[in-house]
C-alpha positions as protocol buffer text, in pm:
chain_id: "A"
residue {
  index: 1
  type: UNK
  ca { x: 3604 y: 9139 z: -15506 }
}
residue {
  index: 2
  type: UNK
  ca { x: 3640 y: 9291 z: -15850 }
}
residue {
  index: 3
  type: UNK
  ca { x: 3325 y: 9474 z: -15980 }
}
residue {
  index: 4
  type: UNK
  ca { x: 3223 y: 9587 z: -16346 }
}
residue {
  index: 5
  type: UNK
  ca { x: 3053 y: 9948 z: -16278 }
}
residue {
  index: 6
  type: UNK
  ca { x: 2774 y: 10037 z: -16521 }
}
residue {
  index: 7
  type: UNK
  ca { x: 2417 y: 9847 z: -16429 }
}
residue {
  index: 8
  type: UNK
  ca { x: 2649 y: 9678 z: -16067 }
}
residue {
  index: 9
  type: UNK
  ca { x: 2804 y: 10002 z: -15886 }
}
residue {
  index: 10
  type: UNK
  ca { x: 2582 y: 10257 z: -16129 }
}
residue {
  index: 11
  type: UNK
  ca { x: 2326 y: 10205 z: -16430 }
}
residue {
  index: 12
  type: UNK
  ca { x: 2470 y: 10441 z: -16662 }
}
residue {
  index: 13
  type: UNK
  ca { x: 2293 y: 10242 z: -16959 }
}
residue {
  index: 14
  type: UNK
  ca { x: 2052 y: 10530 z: -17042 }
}
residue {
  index: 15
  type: UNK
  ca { x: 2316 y: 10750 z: -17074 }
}
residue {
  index: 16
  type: UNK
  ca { x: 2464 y: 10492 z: -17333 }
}
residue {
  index: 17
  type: UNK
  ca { x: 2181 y: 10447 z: -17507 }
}
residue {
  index: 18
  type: UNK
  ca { x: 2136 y: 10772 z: -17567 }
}
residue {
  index: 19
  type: UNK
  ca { x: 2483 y: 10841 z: -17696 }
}
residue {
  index: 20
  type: UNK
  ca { x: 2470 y: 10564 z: -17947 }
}
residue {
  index: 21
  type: UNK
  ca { x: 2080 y: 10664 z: -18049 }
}
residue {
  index: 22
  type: UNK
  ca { x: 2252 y: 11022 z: -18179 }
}
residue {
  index: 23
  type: UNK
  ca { x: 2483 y: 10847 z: -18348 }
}
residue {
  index: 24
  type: UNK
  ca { x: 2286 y: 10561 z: -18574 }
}
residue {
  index: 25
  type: UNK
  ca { x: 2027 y: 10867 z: -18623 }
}
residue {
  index: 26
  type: UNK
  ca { x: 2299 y: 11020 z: -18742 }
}
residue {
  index: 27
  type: UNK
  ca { x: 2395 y: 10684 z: -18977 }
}
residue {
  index: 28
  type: UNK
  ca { x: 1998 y: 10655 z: -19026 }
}
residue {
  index: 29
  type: UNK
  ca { x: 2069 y: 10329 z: -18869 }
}
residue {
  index: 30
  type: UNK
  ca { x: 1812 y: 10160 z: -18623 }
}
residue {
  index: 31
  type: UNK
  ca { x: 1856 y: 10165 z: -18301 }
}
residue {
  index: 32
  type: UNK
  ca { x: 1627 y: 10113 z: -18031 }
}
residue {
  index: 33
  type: UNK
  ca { x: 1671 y: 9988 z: -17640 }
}
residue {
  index: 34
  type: UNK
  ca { x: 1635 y: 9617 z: -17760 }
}
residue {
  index: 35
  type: UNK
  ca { x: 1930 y: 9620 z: -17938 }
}
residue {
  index: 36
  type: UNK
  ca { x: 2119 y: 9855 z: -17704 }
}
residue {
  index: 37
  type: UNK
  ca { x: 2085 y: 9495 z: -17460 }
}
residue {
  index: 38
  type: UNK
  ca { x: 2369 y: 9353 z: -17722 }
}
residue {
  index: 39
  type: UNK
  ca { x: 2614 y: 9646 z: -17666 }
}
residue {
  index: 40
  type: UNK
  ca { x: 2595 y: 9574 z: -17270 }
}
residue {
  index: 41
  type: UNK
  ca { x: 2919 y: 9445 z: -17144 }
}
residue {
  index: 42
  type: UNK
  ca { x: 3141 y: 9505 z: -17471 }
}
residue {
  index: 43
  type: UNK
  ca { x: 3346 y: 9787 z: -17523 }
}
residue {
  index: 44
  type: UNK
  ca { x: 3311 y: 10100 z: -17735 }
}
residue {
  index: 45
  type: UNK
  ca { x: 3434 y: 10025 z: -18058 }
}
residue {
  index: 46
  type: UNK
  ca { x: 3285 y: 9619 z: -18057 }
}
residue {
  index: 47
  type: UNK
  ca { x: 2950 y: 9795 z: -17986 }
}
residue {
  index: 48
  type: UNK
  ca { x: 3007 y: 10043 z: -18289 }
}
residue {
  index: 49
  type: UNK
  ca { x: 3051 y: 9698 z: -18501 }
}
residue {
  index: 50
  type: UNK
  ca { x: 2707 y: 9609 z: -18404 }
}
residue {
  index: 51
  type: UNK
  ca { x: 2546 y: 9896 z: -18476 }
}
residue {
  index: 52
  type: UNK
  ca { x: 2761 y: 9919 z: -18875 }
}
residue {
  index: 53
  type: UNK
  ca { x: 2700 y: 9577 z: -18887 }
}
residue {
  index: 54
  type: UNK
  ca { x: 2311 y: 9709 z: -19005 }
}
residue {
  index: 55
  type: UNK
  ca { x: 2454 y: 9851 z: -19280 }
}
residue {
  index: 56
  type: UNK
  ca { x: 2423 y: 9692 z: -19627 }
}
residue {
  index: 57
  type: UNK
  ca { x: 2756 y: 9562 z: -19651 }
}
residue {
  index: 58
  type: UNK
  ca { x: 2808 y: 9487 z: -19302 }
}
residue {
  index: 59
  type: UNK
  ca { x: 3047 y: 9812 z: -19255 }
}
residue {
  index: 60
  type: UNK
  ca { x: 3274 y: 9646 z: -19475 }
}
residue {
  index: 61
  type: UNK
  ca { x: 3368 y: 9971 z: -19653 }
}
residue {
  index: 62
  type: UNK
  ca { x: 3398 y: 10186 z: -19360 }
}
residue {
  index: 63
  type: UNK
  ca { x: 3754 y: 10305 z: -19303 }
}
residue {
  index: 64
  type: UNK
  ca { x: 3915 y: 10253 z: -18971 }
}
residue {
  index: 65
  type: UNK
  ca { x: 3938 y: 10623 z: -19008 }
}
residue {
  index: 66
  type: UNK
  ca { x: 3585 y: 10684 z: -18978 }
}
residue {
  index: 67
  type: UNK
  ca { x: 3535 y: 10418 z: -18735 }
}
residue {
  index: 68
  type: UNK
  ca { x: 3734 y: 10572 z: -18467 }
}
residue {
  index: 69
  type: UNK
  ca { x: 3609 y: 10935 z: -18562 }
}
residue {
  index: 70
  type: UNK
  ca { x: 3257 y: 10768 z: -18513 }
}
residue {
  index: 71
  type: UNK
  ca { x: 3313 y: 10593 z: -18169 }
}
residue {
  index: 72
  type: UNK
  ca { x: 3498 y: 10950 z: -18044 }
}
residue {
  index: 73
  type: UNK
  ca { x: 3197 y: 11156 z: -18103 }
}
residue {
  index: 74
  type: UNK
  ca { x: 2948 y: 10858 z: -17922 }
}
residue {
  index: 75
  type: UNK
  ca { x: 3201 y: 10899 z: -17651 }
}
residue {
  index: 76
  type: UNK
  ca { x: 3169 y: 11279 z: -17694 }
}
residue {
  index: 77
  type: UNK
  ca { x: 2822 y: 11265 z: -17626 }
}
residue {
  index: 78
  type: UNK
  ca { x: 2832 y: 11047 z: -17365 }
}
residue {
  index: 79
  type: UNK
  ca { x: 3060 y: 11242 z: -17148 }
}
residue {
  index: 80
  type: UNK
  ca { x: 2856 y: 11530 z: -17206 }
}
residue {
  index: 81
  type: UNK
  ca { x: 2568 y: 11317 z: -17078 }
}
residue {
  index: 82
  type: UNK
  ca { x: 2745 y: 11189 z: -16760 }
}
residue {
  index: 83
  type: UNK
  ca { x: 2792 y: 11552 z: -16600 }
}
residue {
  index: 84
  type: UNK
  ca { x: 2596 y: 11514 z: -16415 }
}
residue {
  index: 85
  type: UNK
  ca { x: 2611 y: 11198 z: -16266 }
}
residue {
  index: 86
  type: UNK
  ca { x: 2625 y: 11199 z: -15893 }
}
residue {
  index: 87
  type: UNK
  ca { x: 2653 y: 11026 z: -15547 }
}
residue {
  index: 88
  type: UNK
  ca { x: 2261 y: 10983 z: -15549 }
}
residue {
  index: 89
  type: UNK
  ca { x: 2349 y: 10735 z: -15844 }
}
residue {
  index: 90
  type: UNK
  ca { x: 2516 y: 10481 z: -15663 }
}
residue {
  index: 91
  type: UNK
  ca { x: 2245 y: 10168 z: -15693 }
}
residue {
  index: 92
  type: UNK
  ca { x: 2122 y: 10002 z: -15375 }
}
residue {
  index: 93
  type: UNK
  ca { x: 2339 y: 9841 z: -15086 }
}
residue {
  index: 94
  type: UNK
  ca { x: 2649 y: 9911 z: -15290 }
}
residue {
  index: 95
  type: UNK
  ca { x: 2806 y: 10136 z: -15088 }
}
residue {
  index: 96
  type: UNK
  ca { x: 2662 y: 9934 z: -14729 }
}
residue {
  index: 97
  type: UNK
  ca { x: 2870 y: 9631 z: -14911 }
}
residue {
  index: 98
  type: UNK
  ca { x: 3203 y: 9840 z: -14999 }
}
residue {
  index: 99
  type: UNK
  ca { x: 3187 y: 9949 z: -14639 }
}
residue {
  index: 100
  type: UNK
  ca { x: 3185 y: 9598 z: -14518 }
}
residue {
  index: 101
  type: UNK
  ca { x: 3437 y: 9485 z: -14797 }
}
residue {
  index: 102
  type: UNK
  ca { x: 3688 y: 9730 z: -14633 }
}
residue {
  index: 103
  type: UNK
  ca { x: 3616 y: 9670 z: -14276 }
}
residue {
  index: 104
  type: UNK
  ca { x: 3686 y: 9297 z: -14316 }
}
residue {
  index: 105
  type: UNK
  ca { x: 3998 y: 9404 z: -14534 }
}
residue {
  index: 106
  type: UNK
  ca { x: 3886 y: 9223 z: -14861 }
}
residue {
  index: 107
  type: UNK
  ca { x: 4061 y: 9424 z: -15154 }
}
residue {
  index: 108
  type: UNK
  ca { x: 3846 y: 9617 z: -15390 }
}
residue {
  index: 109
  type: UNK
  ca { x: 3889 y: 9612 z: -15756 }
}
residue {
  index: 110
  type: UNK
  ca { x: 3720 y: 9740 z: -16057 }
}
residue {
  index: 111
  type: UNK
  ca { x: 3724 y: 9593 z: -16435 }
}
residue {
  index: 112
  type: UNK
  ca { x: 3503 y: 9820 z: -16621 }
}
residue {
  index: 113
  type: UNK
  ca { x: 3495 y: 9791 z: -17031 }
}
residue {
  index: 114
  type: UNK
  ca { x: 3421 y: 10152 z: -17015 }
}
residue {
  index: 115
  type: UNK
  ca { x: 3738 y: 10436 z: -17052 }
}
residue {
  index: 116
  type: UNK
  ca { x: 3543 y: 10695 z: -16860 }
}
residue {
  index: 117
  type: UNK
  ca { x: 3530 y: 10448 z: -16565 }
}
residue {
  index: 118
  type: UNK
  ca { x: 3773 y: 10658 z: -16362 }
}
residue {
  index: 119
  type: UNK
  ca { x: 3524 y: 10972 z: -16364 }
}
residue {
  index: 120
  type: UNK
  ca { x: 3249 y: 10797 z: -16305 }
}
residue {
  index: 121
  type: UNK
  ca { x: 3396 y: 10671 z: -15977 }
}
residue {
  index: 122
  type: UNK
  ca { x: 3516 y: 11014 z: -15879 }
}
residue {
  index: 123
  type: UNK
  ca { x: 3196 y: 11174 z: -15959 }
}
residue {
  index: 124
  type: UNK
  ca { x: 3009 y: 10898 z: -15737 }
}
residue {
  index: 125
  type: UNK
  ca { x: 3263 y: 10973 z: -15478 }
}
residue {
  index: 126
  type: UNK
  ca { x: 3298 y: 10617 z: -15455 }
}
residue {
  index: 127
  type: UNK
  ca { x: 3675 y: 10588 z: -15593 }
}
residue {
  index: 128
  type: UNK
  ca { x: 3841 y: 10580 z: -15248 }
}
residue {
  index: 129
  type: UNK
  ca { x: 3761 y: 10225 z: -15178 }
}
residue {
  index: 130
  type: UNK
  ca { x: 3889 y: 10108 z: -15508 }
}
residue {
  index: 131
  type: UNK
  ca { x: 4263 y: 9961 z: -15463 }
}
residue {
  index: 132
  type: UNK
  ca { x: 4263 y: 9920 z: -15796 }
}
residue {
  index: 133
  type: UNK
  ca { x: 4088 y: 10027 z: -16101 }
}
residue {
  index: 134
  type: UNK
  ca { x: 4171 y: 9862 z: -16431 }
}
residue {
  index: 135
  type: UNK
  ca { x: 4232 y: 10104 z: -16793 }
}
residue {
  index: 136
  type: UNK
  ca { x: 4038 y: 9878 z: -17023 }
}
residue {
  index: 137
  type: UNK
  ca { x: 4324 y: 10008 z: -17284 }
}
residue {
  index: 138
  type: UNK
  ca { x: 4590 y: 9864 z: -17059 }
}
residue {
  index: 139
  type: UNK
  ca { x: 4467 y: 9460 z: -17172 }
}
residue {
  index: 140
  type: UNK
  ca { x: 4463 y: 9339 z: -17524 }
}
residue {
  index: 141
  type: UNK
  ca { x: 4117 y: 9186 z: -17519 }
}
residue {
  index: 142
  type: UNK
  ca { x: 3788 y: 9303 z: -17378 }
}
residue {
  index: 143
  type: UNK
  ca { x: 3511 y: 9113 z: -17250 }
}
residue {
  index: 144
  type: UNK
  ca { x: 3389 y: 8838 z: -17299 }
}
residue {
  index: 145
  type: UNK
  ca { x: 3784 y: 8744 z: -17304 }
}
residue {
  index: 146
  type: UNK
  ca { x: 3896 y: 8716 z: -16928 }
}
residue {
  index: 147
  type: UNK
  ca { x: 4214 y: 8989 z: -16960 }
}
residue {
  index: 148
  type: UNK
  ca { x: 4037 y: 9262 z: -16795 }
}
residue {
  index: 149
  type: UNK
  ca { x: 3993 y: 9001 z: -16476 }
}
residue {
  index: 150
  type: UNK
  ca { x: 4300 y: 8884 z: -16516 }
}
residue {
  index: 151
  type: UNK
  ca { x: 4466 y: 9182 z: -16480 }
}
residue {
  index: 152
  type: UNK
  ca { x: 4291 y: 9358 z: -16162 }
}
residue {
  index: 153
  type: UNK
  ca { x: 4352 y: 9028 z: -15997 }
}
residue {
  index: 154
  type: UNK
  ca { x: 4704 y: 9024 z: -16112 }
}
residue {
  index: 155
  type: UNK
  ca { x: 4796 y: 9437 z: -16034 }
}
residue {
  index: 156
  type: UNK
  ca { x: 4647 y: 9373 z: -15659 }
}
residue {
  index: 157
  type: UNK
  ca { x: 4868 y: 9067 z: -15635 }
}
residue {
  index: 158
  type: UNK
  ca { x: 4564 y: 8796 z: -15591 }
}
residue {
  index: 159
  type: UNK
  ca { x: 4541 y: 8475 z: -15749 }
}
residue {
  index: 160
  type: UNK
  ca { x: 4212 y: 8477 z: -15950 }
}
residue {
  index: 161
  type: UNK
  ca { x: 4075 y: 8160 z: -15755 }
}
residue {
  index: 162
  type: UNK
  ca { x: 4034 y: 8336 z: -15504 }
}
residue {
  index: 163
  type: UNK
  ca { x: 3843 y: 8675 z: -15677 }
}
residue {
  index: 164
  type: UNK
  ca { x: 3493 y: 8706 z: -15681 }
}
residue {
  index: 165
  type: UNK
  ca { x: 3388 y: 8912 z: -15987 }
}
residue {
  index: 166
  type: UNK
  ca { x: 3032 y: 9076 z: -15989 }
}
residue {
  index: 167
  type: UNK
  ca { x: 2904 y: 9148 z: -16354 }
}
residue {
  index: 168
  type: UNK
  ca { x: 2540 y: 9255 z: -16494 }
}
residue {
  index: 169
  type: UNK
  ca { x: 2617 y: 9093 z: -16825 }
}
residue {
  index: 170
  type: UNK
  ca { x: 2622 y: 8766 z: -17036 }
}
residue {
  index: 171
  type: UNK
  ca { x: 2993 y: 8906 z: -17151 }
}
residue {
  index: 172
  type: UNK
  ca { x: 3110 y: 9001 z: -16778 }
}
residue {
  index: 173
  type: UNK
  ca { x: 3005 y: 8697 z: -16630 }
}
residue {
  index: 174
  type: UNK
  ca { x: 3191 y: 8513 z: -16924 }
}
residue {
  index: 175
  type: UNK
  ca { x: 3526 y: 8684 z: -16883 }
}
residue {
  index: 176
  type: UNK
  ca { x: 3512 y: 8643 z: -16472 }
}
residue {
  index: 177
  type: UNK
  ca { x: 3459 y: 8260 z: -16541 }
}
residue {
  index: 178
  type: UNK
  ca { x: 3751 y: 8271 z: -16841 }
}
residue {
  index: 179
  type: UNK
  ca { x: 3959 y: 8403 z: -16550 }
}
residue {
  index: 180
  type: UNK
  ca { x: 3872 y: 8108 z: -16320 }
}
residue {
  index: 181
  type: UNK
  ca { x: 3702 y: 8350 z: -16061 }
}
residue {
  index: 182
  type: UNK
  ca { x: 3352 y: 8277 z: -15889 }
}
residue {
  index: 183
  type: UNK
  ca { x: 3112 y: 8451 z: -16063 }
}
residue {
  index: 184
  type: UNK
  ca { x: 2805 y: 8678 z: -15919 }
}
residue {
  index: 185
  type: UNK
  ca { x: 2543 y: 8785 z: -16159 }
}
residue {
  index: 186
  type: UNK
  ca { x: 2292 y: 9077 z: -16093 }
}
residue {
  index: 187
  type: UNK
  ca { x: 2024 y: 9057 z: -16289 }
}
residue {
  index: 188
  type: UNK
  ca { x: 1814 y: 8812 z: -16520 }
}
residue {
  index: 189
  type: UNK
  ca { x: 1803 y: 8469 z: -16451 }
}
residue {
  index: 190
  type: UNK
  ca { x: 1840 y: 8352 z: -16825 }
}
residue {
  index: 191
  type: UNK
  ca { x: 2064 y: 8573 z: -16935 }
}
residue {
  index: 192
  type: UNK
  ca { x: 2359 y: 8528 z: -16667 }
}
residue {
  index: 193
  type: UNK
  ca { x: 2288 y: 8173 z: -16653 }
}
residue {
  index: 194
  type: UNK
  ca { x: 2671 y: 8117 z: -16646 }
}
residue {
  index: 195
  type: UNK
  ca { x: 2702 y: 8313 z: -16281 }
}
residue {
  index: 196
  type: UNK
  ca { x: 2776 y: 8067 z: -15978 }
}
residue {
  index: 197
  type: UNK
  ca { x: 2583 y: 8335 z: -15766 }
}
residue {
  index: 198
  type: UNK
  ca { x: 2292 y: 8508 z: -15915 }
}
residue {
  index: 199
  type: UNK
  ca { x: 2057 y: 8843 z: -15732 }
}
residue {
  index: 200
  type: UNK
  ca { x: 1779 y: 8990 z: -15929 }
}
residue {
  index: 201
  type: UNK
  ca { x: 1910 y: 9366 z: -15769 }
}
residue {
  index: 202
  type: UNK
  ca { x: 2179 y: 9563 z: -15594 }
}
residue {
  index: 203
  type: UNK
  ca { x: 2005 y: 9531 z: -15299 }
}
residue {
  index: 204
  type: UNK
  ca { x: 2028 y: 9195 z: -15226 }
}
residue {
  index: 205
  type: UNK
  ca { x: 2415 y: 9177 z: -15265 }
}
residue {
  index: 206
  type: UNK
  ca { x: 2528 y: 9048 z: -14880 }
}
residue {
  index: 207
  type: UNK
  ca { x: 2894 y: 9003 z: -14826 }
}
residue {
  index: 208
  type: UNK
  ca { x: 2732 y: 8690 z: -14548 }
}
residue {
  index: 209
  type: UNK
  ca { x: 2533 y: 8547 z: -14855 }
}
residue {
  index: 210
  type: UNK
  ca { x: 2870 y: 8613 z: -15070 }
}
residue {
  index: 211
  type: UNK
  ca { x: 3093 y: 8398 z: -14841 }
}
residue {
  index: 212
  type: UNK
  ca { x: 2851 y: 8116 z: -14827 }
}
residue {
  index: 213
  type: UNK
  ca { x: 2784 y: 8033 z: -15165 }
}
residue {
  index: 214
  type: UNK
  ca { x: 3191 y: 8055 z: -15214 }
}
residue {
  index: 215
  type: UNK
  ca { x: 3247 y: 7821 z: -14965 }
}
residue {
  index: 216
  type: UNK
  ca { x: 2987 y: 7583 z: -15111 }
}
């Protein structure tokens, strides 16, 4: 099972939201938690597109320069945020399903768009049952493109048919079904419409319920 990590294994979306909010206040851009839903799922400096793409021209005369000087002080901010994320951020039955995943001896993977991915799994405490986590710099596209999949699949020696992928995100479930995995979506019905397995919460992840509907 390969999982994405902010809003599956940990909803670090507030601290995201806040990061970029600095930021366009910064730009006097607008930015407010309904268009923060567009960012989720896509990678730093596609989200900074979004938020330029407010601009009169688009961000059409915004260096490259700036760009990346822009998306280094979001991430800035955001790691500054994160301190103090914990174990007591881990979301519901996530940690009673890794358990299970390594008791039964079902490889563990993560394919998070985020770079600070690593910390966040060390600072949940949670990075021991990972057998692999992916660098989202390591692949050439980010999600919605499948690479990211591809890859974890590939590095623990799996052929992707046989990966389930867990995503909270129209983008995530995408890029699991580009990479020809079976696709579990946790949250909104209409929004991961693609997902071949869909729970409204955490909580209701089962490895039992997992197997079933991959079987089906």
């Amino acid at each position: 099972m390969i999982f994405d990590l902010d809003g599956v294994i940990t909803d670090t979306a507030k601290y995201h939201y806040e990061a970029w909010k600095l930021l366009a206040d910064e730009l006097g851009l607008p930015f407010d938690r309904a268009f923060n839903e567009q960012l989720k799922g896509i990678d730093r400096m596609a989200s900074l597109e979004k938020i330029l793409s407010q601009m009169p021209d688009g961000g059409a005369s915004i260096t490259m320069e700036k760009r990346v000087q822009w998306a280094t002080e979001k991430n800035k901010n955001y790691q500054r945020l994160i301190e103090a994320v914990d174990e007591t951020e881990i979301l519901p039955g996530i940690l009673d399903l890794f358990r299970e995943l390594k008791q039964r001896g079902i490889a563990i993977g993560l394919a998070s768009a985020s770079r600070n991915a690593g910390t966040l799994v060390r600072q949940l405490k949670v990075d021991s049952y990972f057998d692999v986590i992916v660098d989202p710099a390591s692949v050439a596209h980010g999600k919605p493109a499948p690479d990211i999949f591809l890859k974890a699949a590939e590095t623990l020696g799996i052929v992707s048919k046989y990966c389930v992928g867990v995503e909270d995100a129209e983008a995530g479930i995408r890029a699991i079904k580009g990479a020809g995995m079976f696709a579990i979506g946790v949250g909104d019905k209409q929004t991961l419409a693609e997902a071949d397995y869909l729970v409204s919460e955490t909580a209701l992840l089962s490895l039992s319920e997992i197997e079933r509907h991959f079987r089906q």
